[in-house]
DRENDO-180949 format. One record per atom (N, C-alpha, C): residue in one letter; x negated, y negated, z. Coordinates in steps of 0.2 Angstrom, whole numbers, padded with zeros to 4 digits, always signed. Example, Ala and Ser with C-alpha at 12.3 -4.5 7.8 and 13.67 -1.06 7.14 Angstrom:
<atoms>
A-0066+0028+0039A-0062+0022+0039A-0066+0016+0039S-0064+0011+0035S-0068+0005+0036S-0064+0000+0039
</atoms>
This chain:
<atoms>
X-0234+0008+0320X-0229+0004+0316X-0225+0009+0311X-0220+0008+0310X-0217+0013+0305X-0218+0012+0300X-0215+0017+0295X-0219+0016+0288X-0214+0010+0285X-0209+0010+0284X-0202+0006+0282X-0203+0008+0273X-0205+0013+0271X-0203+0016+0264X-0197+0023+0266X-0194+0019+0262X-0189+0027+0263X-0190+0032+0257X-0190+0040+0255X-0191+0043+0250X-0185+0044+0248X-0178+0042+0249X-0173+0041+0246X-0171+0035+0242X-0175+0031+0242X-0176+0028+0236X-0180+0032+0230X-0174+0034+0224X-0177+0038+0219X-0186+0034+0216X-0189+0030+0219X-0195+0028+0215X-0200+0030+0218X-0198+0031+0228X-0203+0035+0232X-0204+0040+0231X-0197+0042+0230X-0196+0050+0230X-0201+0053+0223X-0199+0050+0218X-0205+0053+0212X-0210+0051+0213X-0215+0046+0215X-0220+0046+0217X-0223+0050+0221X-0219+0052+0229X-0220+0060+0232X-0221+0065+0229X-0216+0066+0226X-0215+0075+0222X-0216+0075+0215X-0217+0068+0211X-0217+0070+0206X-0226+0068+0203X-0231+0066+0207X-0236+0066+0205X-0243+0070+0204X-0246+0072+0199X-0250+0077+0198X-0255+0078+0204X-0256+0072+0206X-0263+0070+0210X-0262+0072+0219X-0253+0073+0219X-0253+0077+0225X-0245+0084+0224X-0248+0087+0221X-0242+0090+0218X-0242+0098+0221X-0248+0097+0228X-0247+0102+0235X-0240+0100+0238X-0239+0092+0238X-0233+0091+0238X-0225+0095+0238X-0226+0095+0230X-0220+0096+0227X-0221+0104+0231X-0224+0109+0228X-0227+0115+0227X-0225+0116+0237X-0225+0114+0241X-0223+0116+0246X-0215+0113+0249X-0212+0109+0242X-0205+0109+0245X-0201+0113+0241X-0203+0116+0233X-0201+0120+0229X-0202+0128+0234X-0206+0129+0238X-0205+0133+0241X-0202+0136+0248X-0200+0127+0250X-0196+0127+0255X-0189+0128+0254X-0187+0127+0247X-0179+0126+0246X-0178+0133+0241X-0183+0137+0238X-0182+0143+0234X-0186+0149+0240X-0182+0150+0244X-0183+0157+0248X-0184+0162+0245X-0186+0165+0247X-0188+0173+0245X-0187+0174+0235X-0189+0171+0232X-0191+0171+0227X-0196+0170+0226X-0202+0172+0218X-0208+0171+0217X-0212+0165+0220X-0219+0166+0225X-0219+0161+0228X-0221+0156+0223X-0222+0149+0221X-0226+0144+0218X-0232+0140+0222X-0239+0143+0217X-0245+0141+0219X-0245+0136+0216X-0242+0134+0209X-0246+0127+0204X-0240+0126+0199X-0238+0120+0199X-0234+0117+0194X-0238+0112+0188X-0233+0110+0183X-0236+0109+0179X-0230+0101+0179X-0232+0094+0180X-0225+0090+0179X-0224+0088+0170X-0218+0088+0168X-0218+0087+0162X-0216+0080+0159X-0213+0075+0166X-0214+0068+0165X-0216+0065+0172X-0223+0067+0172X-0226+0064+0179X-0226+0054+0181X-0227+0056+0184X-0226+0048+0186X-0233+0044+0186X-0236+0041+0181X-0243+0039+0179X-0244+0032+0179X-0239+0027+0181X-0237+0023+0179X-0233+0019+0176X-0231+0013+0176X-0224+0010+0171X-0229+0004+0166X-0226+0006+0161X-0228+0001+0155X-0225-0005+0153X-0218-0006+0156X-0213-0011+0154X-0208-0010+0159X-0204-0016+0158X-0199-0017+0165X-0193-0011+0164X-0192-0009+0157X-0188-0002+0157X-0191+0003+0161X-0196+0005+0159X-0200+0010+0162X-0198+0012+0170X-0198+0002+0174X-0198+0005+0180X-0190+0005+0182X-0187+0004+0180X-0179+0005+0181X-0176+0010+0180X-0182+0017+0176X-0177+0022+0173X-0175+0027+0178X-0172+0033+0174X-0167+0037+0177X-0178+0041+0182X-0176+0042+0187X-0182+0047+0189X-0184+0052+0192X-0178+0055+0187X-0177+0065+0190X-0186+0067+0191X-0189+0074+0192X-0193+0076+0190X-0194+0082+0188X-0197+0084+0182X-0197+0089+0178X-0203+0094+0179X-0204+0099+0179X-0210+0103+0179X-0208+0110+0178X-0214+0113+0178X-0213+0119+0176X-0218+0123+0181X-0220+0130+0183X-0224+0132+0188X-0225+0139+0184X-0230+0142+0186X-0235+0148+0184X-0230+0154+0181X-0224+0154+0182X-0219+0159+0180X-0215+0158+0175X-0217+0149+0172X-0214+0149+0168X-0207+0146+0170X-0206+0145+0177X-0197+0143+0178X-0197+0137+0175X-0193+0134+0174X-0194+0126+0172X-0189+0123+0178X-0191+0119+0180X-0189+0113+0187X-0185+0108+0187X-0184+0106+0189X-0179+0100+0190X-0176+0098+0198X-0179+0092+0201X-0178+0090+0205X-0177+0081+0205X-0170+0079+0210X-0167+0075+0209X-0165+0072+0215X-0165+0063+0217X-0162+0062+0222X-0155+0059+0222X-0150+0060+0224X-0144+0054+0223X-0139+0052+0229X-0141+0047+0232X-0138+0043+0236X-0130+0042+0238X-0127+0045+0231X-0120+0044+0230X-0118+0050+0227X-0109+0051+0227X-0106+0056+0224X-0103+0055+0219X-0105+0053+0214X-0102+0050+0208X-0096+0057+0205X-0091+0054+0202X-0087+0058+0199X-0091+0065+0194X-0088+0069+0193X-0091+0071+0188X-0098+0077+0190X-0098+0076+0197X-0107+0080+0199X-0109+0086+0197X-0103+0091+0198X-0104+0097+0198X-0103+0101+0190X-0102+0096+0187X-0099+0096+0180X-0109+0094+0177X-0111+0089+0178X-0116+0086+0179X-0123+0090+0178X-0123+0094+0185X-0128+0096+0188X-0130+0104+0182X-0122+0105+0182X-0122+0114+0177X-0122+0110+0170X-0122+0103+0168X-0124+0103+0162X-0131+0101+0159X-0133+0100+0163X-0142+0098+0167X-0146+0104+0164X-0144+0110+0169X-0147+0115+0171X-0146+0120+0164X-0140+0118+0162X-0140+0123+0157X-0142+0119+0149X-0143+0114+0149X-0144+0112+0143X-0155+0115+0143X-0157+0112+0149X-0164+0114+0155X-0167+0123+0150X-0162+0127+0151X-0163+0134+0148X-0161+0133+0141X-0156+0131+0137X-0154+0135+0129X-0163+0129+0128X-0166+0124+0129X-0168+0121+0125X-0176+0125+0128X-0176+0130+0130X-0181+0134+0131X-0183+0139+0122X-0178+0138+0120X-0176+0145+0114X-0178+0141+0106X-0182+0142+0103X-0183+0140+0096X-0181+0145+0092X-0180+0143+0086X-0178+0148+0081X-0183+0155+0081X-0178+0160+0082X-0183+0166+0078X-0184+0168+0086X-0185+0164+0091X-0187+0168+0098X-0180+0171+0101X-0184+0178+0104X-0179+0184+0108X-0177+0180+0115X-0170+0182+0116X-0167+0179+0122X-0172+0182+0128X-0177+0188+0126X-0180+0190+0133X-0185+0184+0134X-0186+0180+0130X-0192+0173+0130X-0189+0169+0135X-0184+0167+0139X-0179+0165+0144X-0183+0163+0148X-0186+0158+0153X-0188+0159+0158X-0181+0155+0163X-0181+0155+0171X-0174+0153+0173X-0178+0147+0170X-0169+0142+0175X-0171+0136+0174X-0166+0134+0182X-0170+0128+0185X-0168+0128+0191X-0168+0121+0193X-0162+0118+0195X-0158+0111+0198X-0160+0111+0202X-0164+0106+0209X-0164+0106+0217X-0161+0098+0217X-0154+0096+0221X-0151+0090+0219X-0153+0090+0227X-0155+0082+0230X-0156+0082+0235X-0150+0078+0238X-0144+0078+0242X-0142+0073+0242X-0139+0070+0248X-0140+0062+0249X-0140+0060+0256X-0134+0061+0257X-0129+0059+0255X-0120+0062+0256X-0121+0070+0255X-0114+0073+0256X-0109+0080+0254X-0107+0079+0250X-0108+0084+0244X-0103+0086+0240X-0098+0090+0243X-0099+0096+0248X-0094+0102+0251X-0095+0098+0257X-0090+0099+0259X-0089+0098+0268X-0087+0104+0272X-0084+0108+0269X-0082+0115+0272X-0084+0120+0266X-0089+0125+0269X-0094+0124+0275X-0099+0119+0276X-0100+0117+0283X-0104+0112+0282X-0114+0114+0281X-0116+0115+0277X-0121+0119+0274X-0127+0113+0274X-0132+0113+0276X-0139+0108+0273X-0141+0110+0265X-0140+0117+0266X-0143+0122+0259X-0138+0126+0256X-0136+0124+0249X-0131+0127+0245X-0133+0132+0240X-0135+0136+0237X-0138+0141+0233X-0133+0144+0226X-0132+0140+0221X-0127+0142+0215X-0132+0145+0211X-0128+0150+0210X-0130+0156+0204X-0125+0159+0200X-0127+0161+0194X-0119+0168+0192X-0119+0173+0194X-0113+0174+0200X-0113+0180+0202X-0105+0181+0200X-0104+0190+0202X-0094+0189+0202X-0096+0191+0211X-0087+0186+0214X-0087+0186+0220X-0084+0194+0223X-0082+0196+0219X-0078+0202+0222X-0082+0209+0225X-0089+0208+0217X-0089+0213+0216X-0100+0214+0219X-0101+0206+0223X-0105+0205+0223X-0112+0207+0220X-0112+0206+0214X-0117+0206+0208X-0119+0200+0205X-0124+0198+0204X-0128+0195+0202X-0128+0195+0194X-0127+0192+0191X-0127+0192+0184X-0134+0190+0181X-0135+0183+0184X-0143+0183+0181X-0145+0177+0186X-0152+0176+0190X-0156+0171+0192X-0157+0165+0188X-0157+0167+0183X-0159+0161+0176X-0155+0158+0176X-0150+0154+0182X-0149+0148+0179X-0146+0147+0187X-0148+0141+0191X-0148+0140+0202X-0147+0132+0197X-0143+0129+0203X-0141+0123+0207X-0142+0125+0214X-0149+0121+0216X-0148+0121+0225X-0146+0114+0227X-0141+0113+0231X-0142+0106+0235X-0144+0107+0241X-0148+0101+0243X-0150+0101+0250X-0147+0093+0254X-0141+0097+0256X-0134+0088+0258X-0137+0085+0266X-0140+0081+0266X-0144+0079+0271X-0138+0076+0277X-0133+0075+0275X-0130+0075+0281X-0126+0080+0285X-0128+0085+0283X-0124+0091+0286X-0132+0093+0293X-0136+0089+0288X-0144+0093+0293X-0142+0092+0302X-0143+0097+0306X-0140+0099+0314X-0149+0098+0317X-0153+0096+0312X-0161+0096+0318X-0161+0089+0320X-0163+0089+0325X-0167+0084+0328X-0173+0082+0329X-0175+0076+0333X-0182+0076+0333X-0186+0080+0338X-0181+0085+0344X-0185+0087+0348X-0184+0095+0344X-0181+0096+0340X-0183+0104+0336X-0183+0103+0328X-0185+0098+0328X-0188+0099+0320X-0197+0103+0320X-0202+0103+0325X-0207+0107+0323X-0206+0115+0324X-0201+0116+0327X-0201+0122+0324X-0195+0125+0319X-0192+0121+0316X-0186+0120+0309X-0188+0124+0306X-0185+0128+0302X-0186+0131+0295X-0189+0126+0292X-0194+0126+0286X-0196+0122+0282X-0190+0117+0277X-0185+0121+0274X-0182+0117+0272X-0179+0112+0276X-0177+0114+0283X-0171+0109+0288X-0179+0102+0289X-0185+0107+0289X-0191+0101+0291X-0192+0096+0286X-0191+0096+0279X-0190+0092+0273X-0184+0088+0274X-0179+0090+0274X-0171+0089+0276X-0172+0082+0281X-0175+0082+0287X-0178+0080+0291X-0181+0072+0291X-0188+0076+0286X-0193+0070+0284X-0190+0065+0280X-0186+0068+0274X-0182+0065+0270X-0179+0058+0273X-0174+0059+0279X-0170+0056+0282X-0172+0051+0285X-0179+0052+0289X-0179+0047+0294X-0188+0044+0294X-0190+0047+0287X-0200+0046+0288X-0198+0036+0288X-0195+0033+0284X-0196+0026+0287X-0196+0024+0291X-0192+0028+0295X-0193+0023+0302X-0197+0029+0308X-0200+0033+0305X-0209+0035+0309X-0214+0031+0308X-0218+0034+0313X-0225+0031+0310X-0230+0038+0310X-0237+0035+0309X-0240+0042+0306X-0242+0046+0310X-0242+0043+0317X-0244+0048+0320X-0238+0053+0322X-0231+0050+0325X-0226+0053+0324X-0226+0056+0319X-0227+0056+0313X-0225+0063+0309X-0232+0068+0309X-0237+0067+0311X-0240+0072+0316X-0240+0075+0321X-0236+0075+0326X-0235+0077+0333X-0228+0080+0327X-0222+0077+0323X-0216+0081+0322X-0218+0087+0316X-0223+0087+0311X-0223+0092+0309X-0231+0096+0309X-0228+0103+0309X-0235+0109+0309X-0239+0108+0304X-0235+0106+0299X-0240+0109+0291X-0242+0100+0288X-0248+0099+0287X-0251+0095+0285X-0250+0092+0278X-0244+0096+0275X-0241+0093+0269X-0236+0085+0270X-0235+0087+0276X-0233+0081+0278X-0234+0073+0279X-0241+0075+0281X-0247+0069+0282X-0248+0067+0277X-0249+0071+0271X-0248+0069+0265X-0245+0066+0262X-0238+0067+0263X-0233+0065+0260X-0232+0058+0264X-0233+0057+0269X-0229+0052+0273X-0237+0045+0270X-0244+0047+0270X-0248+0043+0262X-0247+0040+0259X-0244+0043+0256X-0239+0043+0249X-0236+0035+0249X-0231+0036+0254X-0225+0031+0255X-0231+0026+0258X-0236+0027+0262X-0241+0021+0266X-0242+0017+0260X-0243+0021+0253X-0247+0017+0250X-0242+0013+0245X-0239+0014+0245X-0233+0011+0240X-0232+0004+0247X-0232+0002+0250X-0229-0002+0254X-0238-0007+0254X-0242-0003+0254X-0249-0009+0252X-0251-0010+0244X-0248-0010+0238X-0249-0010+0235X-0242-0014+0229X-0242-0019+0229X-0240-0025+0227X-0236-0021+0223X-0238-0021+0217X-0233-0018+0210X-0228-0012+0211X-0228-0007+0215X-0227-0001+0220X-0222-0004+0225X-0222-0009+0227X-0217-0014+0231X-0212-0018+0227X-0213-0020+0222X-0210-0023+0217X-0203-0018+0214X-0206-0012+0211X-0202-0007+0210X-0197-0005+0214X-0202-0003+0220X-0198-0001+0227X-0192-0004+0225X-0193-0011+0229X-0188-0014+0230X-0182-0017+0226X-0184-0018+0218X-0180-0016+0213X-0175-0010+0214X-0177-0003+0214X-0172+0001+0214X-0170+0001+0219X-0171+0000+0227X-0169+0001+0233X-0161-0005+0232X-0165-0010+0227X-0158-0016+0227X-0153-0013+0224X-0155-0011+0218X-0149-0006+0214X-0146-0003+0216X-0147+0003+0222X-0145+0006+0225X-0138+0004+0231X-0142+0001+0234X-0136-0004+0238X-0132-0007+0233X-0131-0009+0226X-0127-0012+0223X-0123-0008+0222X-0125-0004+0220X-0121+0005+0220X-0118+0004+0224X-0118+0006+0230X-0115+0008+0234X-0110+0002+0236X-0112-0006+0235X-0106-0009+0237X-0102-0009+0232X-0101-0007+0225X-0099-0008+0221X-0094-0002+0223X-0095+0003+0226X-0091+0008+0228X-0084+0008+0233X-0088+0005+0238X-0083+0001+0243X-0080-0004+0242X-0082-0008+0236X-0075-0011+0231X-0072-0008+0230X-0073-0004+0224X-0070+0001+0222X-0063+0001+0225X-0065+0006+0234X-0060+0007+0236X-0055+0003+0238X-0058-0002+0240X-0056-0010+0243X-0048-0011+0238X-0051-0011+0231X-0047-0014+0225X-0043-0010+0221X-0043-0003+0224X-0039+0004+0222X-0032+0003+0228X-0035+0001+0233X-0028-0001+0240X-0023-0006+0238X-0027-0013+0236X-0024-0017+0236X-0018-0017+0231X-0021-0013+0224X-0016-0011+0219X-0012-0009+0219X-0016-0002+0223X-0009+0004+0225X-0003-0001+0230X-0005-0004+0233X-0003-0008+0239X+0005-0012+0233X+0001-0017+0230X+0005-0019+0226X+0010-0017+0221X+0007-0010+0218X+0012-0006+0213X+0017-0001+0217X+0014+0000+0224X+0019+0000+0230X+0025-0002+0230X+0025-0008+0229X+0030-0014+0233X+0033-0014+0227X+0032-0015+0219X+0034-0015+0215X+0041-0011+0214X+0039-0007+0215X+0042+0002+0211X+0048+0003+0219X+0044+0000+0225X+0050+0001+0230X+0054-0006+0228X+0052-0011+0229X+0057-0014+0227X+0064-0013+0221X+0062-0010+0216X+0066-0009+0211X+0071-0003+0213X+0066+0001+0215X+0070+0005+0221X+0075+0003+0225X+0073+0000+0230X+0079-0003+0234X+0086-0007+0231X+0084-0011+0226X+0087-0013+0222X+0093-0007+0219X+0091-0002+0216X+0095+0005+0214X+0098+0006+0221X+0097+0008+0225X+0098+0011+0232X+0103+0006+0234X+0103-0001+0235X+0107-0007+0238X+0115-0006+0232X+0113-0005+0228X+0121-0005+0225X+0125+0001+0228X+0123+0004+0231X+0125+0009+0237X+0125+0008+0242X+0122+0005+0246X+0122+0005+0253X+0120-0002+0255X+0120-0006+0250X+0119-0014+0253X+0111-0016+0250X+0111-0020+0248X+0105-0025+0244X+0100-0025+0254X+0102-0026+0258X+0097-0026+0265X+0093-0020+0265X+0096-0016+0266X+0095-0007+0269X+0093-0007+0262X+0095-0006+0253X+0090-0005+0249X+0084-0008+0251X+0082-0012+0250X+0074-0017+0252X+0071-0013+0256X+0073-0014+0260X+0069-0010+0266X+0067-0003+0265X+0072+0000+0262X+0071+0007+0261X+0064+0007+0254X+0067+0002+0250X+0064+0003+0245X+0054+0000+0248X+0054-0003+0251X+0048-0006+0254X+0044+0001+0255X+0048+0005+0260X+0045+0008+0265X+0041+0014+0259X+0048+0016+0255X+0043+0021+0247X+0039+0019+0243X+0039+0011+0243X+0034+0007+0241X+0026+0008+0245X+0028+0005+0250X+0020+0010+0255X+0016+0015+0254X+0024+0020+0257X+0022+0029+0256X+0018+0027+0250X+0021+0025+0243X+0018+0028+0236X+0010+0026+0237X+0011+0020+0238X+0004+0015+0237X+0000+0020+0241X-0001+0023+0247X-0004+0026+0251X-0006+0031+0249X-0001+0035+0245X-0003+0042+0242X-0007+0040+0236X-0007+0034+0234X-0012+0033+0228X-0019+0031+0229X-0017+0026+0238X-0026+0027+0240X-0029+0032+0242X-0025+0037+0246X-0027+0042+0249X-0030+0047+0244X-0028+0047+0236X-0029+0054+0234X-0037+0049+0227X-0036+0044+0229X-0042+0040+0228X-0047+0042+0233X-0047+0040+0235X-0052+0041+0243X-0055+0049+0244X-0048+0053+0240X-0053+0060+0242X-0056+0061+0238X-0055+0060+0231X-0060+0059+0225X-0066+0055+0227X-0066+0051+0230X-0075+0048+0228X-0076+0053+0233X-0074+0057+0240X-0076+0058+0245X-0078+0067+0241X-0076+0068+0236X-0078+0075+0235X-0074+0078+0235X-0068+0075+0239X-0063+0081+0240X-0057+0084+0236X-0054+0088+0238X-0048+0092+0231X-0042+0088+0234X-0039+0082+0228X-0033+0081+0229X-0028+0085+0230X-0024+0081+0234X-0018+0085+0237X-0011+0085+0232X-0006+0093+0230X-0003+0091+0226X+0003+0085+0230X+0007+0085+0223X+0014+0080+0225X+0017+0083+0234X+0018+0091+0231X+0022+0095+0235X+0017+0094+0244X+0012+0094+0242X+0008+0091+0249X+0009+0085+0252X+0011+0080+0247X+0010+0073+0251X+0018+0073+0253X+0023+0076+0250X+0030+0076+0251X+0030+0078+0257X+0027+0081+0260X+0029+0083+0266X+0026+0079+0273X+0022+0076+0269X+0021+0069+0273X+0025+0063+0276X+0026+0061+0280X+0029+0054+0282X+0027+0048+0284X+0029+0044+0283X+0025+0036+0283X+0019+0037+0287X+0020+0037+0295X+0016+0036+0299X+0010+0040+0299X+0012+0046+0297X+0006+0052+0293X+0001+0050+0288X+0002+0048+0284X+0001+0044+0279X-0006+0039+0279X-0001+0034+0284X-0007+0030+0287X-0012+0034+0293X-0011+0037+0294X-0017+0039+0300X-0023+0042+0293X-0020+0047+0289X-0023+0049+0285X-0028+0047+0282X-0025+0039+0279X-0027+0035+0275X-0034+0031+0280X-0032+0030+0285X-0039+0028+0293X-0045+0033+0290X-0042+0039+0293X-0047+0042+0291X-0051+0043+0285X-0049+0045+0282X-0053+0045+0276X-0057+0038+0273X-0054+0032+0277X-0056+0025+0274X-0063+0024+0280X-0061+0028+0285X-0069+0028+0289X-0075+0031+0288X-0073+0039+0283X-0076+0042+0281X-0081+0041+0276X-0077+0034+0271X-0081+0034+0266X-0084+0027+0269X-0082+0024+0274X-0087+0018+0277X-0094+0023+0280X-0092+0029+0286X-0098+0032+0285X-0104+0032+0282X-0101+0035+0275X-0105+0038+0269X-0110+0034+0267X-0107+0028+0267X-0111+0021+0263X-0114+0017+0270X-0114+0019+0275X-0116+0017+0280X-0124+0016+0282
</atoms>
C-alpha cells in the first residue's frame, strides 16, 4: 500500500530533515546537495521539530535551521510556489543567516559560511533546465570565487530527467530529487528495491508514522490544505488579471476607435479600436503570467512586434504552463 504522505508538504518535510532523533537523515541529504565540499558527519538543529504547543505553533513558517561540525550554519526550505520576490528572498535569508554570526568586538575571520538549500517543486530558471543550481560570489569573466561563505542551492524538482527504472543508480542528489516527488505514492518495499542507501528506509518511517498517529495527521492535513489554497488562489490570480486586462482592453480600444472613427468612420474605428483593445489586454496578461511563471518580462519594443494572432497563441501557452505548475 502506498505511503499517501507527501514530504512536500512543508510539515513532513520538517519532520524528515528537521528532527534530532533521525538527523542521519538531514546529514545524508546536506551531503547530497553540497558536493565536494567539507563532508558533514553531525548537525546540530537550531529549531527542531519537538512538537507543537498551540495551534500557532502548528501553522508556522517551517524552514529548518542547523548548524554542522564546521560551524556552517544551514538553512533548508520547501516551497511549492514561486512567489514574487524569491530570489530577492532567498539572498536576504542567507545573508541576514551570516552578518547575525558576528557580535560586537568579534573579527570578521570568526565568519563561518552560511548556506540556503531551497527545495522547489516548480522552476525558478527554466533555461538551463538544471535539478541543481549552485549560487555563489563569484566574477563571471574572470572566473574567481570571491568567497564560499554565502550559497543558495536550489534543487527544482521539475526539471529532475530520472525515472523509476534509473533512479538506483542516480547521483545521490537526482535520488532525493526523486524520493521527494513521488515517496506518496510508493510503498516500502518499493523504496527498497528503488534505493541503495538505507537513509531512505528511514526517511520513507518517518512519513509511515505521521499518517498512524492522529495529531501528526491533523497537522498534515492542515498545512497540505493551505497549500492547495495557495495554489488556487494563484490560478485566480490569473483568472482575474485576464478578465481585467480583457476589460481595460476594450475600454482604451474603444476610446480608441472612437479617435480613429472621426477619420475613417465611427464602424472601422470600433473595430480597429477593439482589436488594440485585445492586443493591450493580452500584453497585460501575458507579461502577468511570465511574472508568476519566473520569467523576464518582455519590453514594449518586444511586444510591438507582435500581432494579434501571435499574441494569442503566446497567451495559450504560457496559460498552460501555469495550469501545469499548479497541476
Amino acid at each position: 500500500m502506498a505511503i499517501g504522505i507527501s514530504p512536500l508538504v512543508d510539515y513532513a518535510f520538517k519532520l524528515m530533515l528537521g528532527s534530532p532523533e533521525h538527523s542521519g537523515i538531514t546529514v545524508h541529504f546536506l551531503n547530497a546537495i553540497l558536493v565536494g565540499q567539507p563532508k558533514i558527519t553531525r548537525v546540530t538543529f537550531l529549531n527542531p521539530i519537538l512538537g507543537m504547543e498551540s495551534d500557532d505553533d502548528k501553522l508556522a513558517v517551517l524552514d529548518i535551521l542547523a548548524t554542522d561540525e564546521h560551524g556552517r550554519r544551514l538553512n533548508i526550505e520547501m516551497q511549492t510556489s514561486v512567489p514574487a520576490g524569491m530570489p530577492q528572498r532567498l539572498t536576504y535569508y542567507v545573508a541576514s543567516s551570516y552578518a547575525d554570526q558576528l557580535s560586537k568586538g568579534d573579527g570578521y575571520q570568526m565568519l563561518a559560511p552560511s548556506i540556503s538549500i531551497c527545495v522547489l517543486s516548480q522552476a525558478l530558471f527554466h533555461d538551463p533546465a538544471l535539478l541543481h543550481l549552485d549560487f555563489r560570489l563569484r566574477d563571471s569573466a574572470a572566473k574567481l570565487t570571491l568567497t564560499d561563505h554565502l550559497q543558495v542551492h536550489l534543487l527544482q524538482l521539475k526539471h529532475l530527467q530520472v525515472t523509476a527504472e534509473t533512479v538506483y543508480n542516480a547521483t545521490p542528489a537526482e535520488q532525493w530529487a526523486y524520493f521527494l516527488k513521488t515517496a506518496d505514492s510508493m510503498t516500502s518495499e518499493e523504496v527498497r528495491r528503488s534505493f541503495p542507501d538505507r537513509v531512505f528506509h528511514e526517511a520513507i518511517g518517518v512519513l509511515q508514522m505521521i499518517s498512524k498517529t492522529e495529531e501528526q495527521m491533523l497537522v498534515y492535513n492542515a498545512r497540505l490544505k493551505q497549500q492547495r489554497d495557495e495554489e488556487a488562489r494563484t490560478v485566480q490570480a490569473v483568472v482575474q488579471a485576464r478578465l481585467e486586462g480583457e476589460a481595460r482592453g476594450i475600454e482604451i480600444g474603444e476610446a480608441r476607435g472612437i479617435e480613429i472613427g472621426e477619420a475613417r468612420g465611427i464602424e472601422i474605428g470600433e473595430a480597429r479600436g477593439l482589436e488594440i483593445g485585445e492586443a493591450r489586454g493580452l500584453r497585460g496578461q501575458v507579461a502577468l503570467m511570465q511574472k508568476l511563471l519566473g520569467q523576464r518580462v518582455w519590453t514594449t519594443e518586444e511586444f510591438d512586434a507582435l500581432d494579434l494572432e501571435q499574441l494569442k497563441a503566446i497567451s495559450a501557452q504560457l496559460e498552460q504552463q501555469l495550469e501545469c505548475r499548479n497541476s
